[in-house]
KEKOL-398763 format. One line per 3 residues: number of its first residue (from 1); their letters; for each residue y, z, x of N, C-alpha, C. Coordinates in steps of 0.02 Angstrom, whole numbers, plus 50000, padded with zeros to 5 digits. Each point is the difference from the previous one (the first is absolute). Layout:
NUM = a = Y/Z/X/Y/Z/X/Y/Z/X ~ ...
END
This chain:
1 = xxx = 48575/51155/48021/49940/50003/50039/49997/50067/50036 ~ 49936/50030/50015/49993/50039/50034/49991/50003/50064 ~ 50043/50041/50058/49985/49995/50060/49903/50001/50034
4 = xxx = 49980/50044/49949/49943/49985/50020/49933/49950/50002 ~ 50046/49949/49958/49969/49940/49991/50003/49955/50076 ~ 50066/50033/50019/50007/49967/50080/49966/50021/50062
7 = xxx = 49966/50054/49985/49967/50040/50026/49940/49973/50066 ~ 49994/50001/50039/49961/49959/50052/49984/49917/50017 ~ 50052/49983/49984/50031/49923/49984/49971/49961/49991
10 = xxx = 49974/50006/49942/49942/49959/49966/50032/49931/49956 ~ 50049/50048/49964/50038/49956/49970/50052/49922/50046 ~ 50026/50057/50070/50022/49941/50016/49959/49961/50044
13 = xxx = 49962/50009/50015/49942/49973/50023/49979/49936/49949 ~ 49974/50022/49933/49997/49940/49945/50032/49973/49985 ~ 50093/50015/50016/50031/49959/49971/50014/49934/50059
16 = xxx = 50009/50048/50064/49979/49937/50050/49946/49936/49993 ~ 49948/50031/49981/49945/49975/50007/50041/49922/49933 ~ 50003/50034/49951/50020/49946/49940/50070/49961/50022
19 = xxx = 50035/49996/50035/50056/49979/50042/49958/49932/50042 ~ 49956/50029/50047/49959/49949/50052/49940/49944/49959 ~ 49996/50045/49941/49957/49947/49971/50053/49937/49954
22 = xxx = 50043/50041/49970/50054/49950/49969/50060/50017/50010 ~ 50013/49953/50067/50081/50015/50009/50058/49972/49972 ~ 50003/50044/49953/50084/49989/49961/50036/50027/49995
25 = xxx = 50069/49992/49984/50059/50049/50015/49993/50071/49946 ~ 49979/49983/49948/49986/50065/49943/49936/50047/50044 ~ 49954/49966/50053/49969/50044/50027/49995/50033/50047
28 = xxx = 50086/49988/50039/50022/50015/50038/50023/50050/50002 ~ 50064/49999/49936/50019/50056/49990/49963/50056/49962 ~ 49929/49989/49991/49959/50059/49970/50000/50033/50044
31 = xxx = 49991/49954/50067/49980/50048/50059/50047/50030/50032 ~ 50063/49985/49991/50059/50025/50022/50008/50048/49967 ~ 49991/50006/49934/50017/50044/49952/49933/50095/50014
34 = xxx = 49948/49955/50028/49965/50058/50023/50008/50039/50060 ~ 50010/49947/50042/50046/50013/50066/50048/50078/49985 ~ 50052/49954/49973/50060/50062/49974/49962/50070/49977
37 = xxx = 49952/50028/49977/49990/50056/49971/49942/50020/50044 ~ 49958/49962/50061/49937/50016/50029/50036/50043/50068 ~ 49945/50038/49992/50004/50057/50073/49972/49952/50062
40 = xxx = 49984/49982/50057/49960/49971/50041/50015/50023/50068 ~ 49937/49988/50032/50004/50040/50072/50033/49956/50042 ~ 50025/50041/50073/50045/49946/50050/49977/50034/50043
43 = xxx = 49998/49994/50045/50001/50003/50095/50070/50046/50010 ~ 49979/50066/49999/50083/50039/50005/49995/50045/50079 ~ 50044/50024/50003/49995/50051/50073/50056/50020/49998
46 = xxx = 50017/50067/50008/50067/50059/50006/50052/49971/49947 ~ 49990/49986/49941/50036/49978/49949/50034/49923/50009 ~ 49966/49994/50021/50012/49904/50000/49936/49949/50002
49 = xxx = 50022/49943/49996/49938/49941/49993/49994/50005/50085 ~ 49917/49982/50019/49980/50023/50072/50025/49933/50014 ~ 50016/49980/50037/50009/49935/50029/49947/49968/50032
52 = xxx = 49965/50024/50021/49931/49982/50018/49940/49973/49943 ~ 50021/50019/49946/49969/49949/49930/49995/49964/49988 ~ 50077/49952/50038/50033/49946/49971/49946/49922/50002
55 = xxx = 49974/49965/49955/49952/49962/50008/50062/49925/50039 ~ 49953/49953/50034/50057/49948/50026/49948/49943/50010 ~ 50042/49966/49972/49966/49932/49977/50056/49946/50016
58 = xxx = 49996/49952/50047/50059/49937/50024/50065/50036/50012 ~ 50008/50050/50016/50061/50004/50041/50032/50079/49943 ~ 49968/49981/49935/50022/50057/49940/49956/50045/50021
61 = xxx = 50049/50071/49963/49984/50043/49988/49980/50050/49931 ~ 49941/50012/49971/50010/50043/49934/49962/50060/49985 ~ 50029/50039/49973/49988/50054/49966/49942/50021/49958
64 = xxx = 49933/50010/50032/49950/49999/49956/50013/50059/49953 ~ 49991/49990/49928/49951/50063/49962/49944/49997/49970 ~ 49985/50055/49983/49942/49988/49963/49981/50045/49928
67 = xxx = 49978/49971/49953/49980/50030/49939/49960/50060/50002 ~ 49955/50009/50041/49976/50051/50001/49963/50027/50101 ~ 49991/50044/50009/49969/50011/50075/49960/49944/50021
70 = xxx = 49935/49997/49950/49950/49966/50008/50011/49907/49995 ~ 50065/49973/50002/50008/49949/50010/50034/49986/50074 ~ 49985/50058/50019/50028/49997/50077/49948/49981/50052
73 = xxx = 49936/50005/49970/49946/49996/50030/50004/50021/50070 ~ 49959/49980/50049/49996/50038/50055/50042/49935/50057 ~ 50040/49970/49986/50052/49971/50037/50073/50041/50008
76 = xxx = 50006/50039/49979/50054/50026/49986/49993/50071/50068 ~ 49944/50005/50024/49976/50048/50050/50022/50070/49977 ~ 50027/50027/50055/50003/50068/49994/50097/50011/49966
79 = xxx = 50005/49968/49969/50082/49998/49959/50026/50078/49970 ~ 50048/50028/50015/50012/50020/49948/50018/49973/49918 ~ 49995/50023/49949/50030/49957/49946/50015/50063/49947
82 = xxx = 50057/49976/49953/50024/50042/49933/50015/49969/49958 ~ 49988/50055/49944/50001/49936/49943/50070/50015/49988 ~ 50036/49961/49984/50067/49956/49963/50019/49989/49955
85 = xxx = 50045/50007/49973/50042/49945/49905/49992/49924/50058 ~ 49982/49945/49977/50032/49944/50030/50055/49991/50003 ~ 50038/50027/49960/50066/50010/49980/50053/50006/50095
88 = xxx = 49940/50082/50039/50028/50002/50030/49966/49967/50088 ~ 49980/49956/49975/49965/49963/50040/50051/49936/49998 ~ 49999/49968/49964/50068/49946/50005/50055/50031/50040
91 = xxx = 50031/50060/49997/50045/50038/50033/49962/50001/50077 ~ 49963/50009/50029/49968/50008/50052/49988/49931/50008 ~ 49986/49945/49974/49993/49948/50022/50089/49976/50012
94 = xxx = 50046/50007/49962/50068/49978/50011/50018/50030/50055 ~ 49970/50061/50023/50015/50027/50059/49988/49984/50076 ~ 49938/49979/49981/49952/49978/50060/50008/49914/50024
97 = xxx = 50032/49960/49939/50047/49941/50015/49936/49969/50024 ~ 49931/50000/49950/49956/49964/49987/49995/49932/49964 ~ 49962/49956/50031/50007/49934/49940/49928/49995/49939
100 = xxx = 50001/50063/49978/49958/50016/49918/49949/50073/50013 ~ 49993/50012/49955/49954/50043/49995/49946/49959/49970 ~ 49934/50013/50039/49927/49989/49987/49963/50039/49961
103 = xxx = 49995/50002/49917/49928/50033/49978/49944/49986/50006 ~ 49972/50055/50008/49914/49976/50019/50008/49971/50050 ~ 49997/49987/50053/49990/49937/50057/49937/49981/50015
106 = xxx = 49956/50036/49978/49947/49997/50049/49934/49990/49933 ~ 50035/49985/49932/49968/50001/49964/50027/49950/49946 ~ 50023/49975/49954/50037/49956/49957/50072/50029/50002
109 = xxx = 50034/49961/50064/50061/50004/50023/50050/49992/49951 ~ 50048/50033/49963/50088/49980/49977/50043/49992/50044 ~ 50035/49956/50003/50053/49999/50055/50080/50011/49945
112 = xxx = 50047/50065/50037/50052/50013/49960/50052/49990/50038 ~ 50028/49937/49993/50085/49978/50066/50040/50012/49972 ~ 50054/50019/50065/50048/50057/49987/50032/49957/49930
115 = xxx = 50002/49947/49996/50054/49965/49953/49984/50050/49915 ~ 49930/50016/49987/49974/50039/49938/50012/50057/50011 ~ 50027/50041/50043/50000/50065/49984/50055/50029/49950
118 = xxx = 50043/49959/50005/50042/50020/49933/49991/49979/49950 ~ 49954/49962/49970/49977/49973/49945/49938/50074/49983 ~ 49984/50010/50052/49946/50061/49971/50034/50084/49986
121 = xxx = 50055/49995/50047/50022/50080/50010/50044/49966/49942 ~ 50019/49974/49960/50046/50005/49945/49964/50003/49935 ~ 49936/49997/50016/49946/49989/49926/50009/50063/49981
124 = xxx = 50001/50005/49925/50006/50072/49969/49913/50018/50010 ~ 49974/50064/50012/49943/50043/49991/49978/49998/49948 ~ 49898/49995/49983/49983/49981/49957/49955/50076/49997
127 = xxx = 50009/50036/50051/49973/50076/49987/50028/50043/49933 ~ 49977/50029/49951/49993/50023/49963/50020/50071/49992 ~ 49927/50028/50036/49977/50053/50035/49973/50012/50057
130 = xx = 49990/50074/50028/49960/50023/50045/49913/49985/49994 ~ 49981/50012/49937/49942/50002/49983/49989/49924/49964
END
């Protein structure tokens, strides 16, 4: 596959989308599997996750990203954000001793707990190429 197929996270955006409409484990790991190779934005500041991002819901804490800017919509306020490997966003979430990272939140949510991150950072890359 080509990285640029991943290109403004369309793809994982649809593959979410096909996950929420039929949730099964083969469509789980599609999305895991896109996960692993997708760039996505985070809430960053002086080379770390801002802590002030952190979304909190019953007592948890998680790690929003997002597929593209524009799923940040205008809740996200005045954030800094950069785009990312998710790759090294799991690393920033293992860091930050979060309970998941949130895609999309604010739009057709994935929820990724810590228990999957090694099921995803061990998936071999389905990138190809640059182009």
């Amino acid at each position: 596959m080509k990285r640029s197929l991943m290109k403004d996270g369309k793809m994982l955006r649809e593959c979410i989308e096909q996950y929420k409409y039929y949730s099964s484990g083969n469509n789980q790991m599609v999305v895991y599997t896109c996960l692993r190779d997708s760039r996505v934005f985070v809430p960053w500041r002086a080379g770390r996750v801002n802590d002030m991002a952190f979304l909190r819901e019953n007592g948890k804490r998680y790690l929003p990203a997002f597929s593209n800017v524009a799923q940040m919509g205008d809740k996200a306020g005045n954030l800094e954000v950069e785009e990312k490997d998710f790759l090294d966003v799991i690393t920033a979430a293992r860091f930050a001793n979060v309970d998941g990272i949130l895609v999309d939140p604010y739009t057709i949510p994935f929820l990724v707990e810590p228990g999957e991150y090694d099921t995803i950072s061990r998936m071999i890359t389905r990138i190809t190429s640059e182009n």
